[in-house]
C-alpha positions in Angstrom: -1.3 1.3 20.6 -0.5 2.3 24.3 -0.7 0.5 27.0 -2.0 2.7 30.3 0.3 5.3 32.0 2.4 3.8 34.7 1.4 5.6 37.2 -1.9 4.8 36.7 -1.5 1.5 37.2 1.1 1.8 40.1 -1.3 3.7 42.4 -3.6 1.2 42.2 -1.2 -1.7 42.8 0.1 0.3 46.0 -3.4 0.0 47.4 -2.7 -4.1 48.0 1.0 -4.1 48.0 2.3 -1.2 50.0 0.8 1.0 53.5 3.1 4.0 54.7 6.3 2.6 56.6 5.7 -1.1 55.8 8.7 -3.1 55.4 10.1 -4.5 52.0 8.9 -7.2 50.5 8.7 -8.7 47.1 5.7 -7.3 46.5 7.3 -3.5 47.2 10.0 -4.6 45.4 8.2 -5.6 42.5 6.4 -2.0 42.5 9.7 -0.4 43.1 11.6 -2.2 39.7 8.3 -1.5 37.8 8.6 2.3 39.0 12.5 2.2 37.8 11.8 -0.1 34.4 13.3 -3.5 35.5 10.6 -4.9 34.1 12.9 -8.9 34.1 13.3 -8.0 37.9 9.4 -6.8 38.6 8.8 -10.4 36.7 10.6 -12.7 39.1 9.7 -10.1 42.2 5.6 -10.9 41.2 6.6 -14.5 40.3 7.9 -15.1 43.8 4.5 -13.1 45.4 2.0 -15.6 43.4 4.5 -18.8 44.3 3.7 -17.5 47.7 0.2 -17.0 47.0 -1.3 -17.9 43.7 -4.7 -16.4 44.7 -3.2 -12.4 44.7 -4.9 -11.6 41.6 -3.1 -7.6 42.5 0.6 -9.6 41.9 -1.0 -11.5 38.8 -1.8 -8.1 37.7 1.5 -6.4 38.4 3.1 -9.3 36.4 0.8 -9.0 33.3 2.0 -5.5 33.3 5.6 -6.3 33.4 5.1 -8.4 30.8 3.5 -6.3 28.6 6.3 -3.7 29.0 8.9 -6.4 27.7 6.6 -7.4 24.6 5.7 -11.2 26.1 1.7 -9.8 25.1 1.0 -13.9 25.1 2.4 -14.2 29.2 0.6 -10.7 29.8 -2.4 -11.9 28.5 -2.6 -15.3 30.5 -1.9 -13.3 33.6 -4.4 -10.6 32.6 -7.0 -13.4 32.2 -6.0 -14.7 35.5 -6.9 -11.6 37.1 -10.4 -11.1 35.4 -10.9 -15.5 37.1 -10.2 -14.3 40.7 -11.4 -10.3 40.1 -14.2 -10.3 38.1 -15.2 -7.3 36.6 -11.5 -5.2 37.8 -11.7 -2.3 35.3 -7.9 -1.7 34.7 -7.6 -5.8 33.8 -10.1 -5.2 31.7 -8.6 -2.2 30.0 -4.9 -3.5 29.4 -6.5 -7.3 28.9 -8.5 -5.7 25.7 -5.6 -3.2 24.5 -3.2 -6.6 24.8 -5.3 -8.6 22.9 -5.5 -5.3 20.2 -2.2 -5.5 19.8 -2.3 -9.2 18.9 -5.0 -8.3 16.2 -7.2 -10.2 18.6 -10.0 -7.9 18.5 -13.3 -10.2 17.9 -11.9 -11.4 21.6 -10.8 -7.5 22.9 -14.1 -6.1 22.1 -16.8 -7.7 25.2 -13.6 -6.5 27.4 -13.2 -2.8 26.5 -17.5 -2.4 26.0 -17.7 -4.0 29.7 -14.4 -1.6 30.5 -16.0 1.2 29.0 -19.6 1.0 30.4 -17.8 1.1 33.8 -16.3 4.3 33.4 -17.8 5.9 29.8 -16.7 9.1 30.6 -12.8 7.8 30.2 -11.1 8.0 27.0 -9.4 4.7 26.6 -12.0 2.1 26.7 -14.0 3.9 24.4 -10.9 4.9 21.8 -9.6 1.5 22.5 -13.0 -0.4 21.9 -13.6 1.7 18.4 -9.9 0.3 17.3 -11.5 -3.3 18.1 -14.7 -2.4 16.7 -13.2 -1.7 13.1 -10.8 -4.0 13.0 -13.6 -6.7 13.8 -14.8 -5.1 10.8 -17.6 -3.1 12.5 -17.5 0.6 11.4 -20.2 1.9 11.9 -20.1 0.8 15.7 -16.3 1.9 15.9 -17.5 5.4 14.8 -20.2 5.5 17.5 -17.0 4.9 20.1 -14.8 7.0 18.4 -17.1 9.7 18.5 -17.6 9.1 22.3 -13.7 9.4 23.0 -13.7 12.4 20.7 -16.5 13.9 23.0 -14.2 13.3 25.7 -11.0 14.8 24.1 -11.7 16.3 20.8 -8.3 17.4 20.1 -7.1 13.2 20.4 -5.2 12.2 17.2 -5.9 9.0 16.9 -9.4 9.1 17.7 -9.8 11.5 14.5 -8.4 8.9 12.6 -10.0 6.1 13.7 -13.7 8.2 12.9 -12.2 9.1 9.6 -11.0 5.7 8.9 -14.7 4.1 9.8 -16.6 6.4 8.5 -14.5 5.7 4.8 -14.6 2.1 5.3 -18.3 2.8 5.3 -18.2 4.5 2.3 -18.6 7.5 3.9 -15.3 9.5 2.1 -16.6 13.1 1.9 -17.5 12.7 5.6 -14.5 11.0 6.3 -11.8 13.6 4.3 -12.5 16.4 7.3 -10.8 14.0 10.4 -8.2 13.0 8.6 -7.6 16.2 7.8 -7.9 17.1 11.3 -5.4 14.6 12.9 -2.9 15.3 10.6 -2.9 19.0 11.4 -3.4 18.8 15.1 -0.6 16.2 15.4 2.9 16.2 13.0 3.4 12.4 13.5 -0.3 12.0 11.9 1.2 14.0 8.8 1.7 11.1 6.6 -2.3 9.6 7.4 -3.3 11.8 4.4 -1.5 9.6 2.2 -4.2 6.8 3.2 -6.8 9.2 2.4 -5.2 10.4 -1.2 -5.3 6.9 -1.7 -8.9 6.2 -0.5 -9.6 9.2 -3.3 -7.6 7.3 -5.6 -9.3 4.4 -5.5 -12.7 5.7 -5.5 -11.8 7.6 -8.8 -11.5 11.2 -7.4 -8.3 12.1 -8.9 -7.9 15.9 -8.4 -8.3 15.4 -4.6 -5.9 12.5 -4.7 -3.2 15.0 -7.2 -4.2 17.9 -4.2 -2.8 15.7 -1.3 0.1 13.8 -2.8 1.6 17.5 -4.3 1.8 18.1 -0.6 4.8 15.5 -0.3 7.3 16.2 -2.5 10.0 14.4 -1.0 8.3 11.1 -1.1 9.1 9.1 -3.8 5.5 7.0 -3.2 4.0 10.0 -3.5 5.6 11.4 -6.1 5.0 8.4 -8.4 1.0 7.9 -7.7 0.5 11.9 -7.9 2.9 11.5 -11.7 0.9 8.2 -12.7 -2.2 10.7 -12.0 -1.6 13.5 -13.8 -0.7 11.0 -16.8 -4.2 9.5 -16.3 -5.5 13.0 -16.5 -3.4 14.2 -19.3 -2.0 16.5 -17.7 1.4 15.7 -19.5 3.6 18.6 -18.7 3.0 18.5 -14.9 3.5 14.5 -14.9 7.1 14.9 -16.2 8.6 16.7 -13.2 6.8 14.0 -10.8 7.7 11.7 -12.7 11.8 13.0 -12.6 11.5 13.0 -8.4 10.3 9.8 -8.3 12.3 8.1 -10.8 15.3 10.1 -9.1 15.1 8.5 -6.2 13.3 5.4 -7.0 14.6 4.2 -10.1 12.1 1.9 -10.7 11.0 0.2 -14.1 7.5 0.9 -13.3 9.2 5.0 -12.7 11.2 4.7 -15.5 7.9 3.5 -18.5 5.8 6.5 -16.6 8.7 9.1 -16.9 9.2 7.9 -20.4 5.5 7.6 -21.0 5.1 11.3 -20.0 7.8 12.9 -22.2 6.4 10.7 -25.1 2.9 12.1 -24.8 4.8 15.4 -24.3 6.8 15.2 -27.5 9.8 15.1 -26.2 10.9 11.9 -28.0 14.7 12.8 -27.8 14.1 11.9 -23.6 11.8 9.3 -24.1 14.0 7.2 -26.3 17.2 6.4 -23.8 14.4 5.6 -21.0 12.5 3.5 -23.9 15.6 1.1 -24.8 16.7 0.8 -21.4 13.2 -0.7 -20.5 13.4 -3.0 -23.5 16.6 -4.3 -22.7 16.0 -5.0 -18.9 12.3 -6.3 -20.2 12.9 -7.5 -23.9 9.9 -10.4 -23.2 7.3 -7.6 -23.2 5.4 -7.3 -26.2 3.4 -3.9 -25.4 7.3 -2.0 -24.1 8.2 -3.0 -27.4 5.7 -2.2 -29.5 5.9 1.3 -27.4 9.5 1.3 -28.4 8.9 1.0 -31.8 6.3 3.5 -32.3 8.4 6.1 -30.7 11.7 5.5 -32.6 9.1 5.7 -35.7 8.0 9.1 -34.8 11.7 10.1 -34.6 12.2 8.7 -38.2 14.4 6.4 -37.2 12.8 3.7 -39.5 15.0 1.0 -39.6 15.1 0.6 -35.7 11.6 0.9 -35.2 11.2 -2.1 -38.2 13.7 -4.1 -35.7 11.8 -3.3 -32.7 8.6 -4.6 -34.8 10.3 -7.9 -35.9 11.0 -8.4 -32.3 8.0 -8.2 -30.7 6.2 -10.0 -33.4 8.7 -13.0 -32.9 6.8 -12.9 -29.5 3.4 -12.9 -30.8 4.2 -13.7 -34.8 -0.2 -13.8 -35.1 -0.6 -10.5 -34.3 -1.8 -8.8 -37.6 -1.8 -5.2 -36.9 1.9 -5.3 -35.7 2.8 -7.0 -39.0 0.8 -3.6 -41.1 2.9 -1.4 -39.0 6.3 -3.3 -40.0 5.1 -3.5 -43.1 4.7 0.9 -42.8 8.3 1.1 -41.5 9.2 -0.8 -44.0 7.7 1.4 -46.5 9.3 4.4 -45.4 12.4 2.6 -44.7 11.9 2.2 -48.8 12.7 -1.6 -48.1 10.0 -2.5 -50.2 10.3 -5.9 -51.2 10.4 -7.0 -47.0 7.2 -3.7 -46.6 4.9 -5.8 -49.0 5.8 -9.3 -47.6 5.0 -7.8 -44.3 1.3 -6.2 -45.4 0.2 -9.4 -47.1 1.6 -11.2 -44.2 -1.2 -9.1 -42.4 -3.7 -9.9 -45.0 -3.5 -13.3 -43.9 -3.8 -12.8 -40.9 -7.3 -10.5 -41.2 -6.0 -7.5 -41.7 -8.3 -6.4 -44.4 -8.0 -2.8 -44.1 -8.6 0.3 -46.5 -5.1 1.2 -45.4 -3.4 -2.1 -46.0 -4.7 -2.5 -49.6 -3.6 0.9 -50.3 0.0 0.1 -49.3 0.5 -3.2 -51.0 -1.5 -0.9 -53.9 1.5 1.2 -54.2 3.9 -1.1 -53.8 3.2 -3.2 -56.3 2.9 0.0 -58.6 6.4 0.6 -58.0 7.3 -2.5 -59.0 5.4 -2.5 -61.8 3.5 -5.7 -61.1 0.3 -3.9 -63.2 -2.3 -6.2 -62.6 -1.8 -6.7 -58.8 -1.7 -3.1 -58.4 -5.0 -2.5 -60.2 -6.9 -4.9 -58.1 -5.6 -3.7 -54.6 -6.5 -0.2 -55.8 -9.8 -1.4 -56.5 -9.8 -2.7 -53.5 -8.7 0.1 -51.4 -11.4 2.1 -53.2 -14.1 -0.4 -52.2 -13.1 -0.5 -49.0 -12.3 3.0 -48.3 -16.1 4.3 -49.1 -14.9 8.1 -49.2 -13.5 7.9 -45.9 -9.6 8.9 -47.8 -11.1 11.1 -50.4 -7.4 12.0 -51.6 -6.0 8.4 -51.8 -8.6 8.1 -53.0 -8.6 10.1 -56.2 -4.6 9.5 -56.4 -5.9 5.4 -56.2 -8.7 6.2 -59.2 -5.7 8.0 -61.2 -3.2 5.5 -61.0 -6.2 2.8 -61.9 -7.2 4.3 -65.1 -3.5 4.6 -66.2 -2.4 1.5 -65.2 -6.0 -0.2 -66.9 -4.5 1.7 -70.2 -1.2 -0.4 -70.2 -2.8 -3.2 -69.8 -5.2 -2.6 -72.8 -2.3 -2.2 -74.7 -0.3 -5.3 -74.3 
């Protein structure tokens, strides 16, 4: 926030303190080490004035301002309220008591002073800009925007009035309305640049992602922005495109939050030979997490690498040893692994457990086949079949084979 110019508020000090060719005082020397930024000097200068006379509400004045310029906003404000008890109604007290009091996220208490500030002078800027910064953060929007809209009537070029209207008319829900002065601010001022990464994230948030991707691919060299725009494109599929965000960000951020989404991306991407280094790296800084695991474990099963992705199973189901679908997939990796003997332990394991699956029976089916356990065999084919309903119409027919052949040996023994 800013407080008023300087010279504003020295011109109308001068009127109390200082007439042409009047000798120094402390009160001229106040004004003259608030003119030259001694604000510690203008402090003792006013102090000694209102020791003098504590009824000069001009000196009280002078010393709220000093004190604002050194950041004591708690003296400033005492002094300002000083004022307002011996000069009711003074505008510029007013004024620089409400922006004070802003600035100490005071606003339910700024706003009656910049309304009565502004309906003084409503052709001003300030009050009104200054009394729609209290209005929304009092949590009144649709009031700031009426002030807003009066200081933008005054000076329709101002920054931070654009904002502020684009800001209350969003916090009313109003985003489509609101998109155009945010968009507006940022180009008429460079230091309002970065305000349309609020309003990517107020598209974000209210599910409009191909706005949100439009306004973060305008900030490439912001690794914030880099990572919601990747995490984006992810969410949209857009695979290909996520990976280079994804790269930037993780470059300069290396997050573990970068590093699953850059991972996550070249997975979906099939590029596993990339996703795997980022994949055991996460596991080992995160080896707790059952899902990074399990994510692990697929991907090193896509690559063939059986035996690893079995291990990365066995972990994660030491974590959550119930979990009956990870226990079918170890018992898959197992399979292929031709570890059969631990593969069929693993699939009945998951029988227990509820896994009572076309696709499980088939697999402890075959296993027992090859291990010539006959009977077994015959009855989880005949299970698979019942289960499967024509869903697997070639297991199917390979299941009704082997139970016709194995039914045969067993008729003869």
């Amino acid at each position: 926030m800013m407080l008023l110019a300087s010279a504003v508020l020295l011109s109308h000090a001068a009127l109390f303190f200082q007439a042409a060719g009047a000798p120094a005082s402390p009160a001229a020397d106040g004004m003259k080490a608030l003119d030259e930024h001694r604000y510690e000097d203008a402090v003792q200068l006013f102090r000694q004035v209102i020791n003098s006379d504590p009824s000069d509400y001009s000196a009280h004045f002078n010393l709220a301002l000093a004190y604002s310029f050194l950041g004591k906003d708690s003296d400033g404000i005492q002094e300002y309220q000083k004022v307002l008890q011996l000069k009711p109604g003074l505008y510029e007290a007013q004024l620089n008591l409400g922006i004070l009091l802003l600035r100490q996220k005071r606003a339910p208490e700024a706003a009656p002073l910049l309304e009565a500030a502004a309906g003084q002078k409503p052709k001003e800027f300030r009050p009104q800009f200054y009394l729609g910064e209290a209005e929304l953060a009092a949590g009144n929007p649709a009031k700031a925007a009426e002030n807003y809209q009066a200081a933008l009537a005054i000076d329709d070029k101002s920054a931070p009035a654009l904002l502020g209207l684009g800001r209350s008319l969003a916090a009313q829900g109003k985003l489509a309305e609101a998109a155009p002065y945010f968009q507006k601010a940022a180009a008429g001022d460079p230091q309002y640049r970065d305000t349309l990464l609020e309003l990517a994230a107020l598209y974000e948030k209210s599910g409009q992602k191909p706005e949100a991707i439009s306004i973060y691919r305008q900030f490439p060299n912001d690794p914030g922005a880099q990572e919601h725009l990747a995490q984006l494109l992810l969410d949209s599929k857009q695979y290909a495109d996520a990976i280079p965000a994804f790269e930037q960000a993780y470059g300069k951020s290396p997050t573990a939050a970068n590093r699953l989404g850059l991972a996550m991306a070249y997975l979906f991407n099939q590029q596993l030979d990339k996703a795997l280094p980022l994949l055991e790296k996460a596991v080992a800084d995160d080896g707790g997490n059952f899902d990074l695991r399990i994510m692990y474990a697929h991907a090193l099963r896509d690559h063939k690498q059986y035996r690893p992705a079995a291990d990365q199973f066995t972990a994660a189901l030491k974590l959550k040893p119930e979990a009956a679908h990870t226990w079918d997939e170890l018992g898959g990796v197992l399979y292929l692994a031709e570890d059969f003997g631990p593969a069929l332990d693993a699939f009945e394991r998951a029988h227990r457990l509820g896994e009572n699956t076309a696709g499980n029976w088939f697999m402890r089916a075959i296993i027992l086949d090859k291990a010539h356990q006959l009977k077994p065999a015959l009855e989880a084919y005949q299970q698979f079949v019942a289960l499967s309903g024509g869903k697997n119409p070639d297991q199917e027919w390979q299941a009704r084979q082997r139970e016709r052949i194995i039914q045969r040996e067993l008729d003869r023994k």
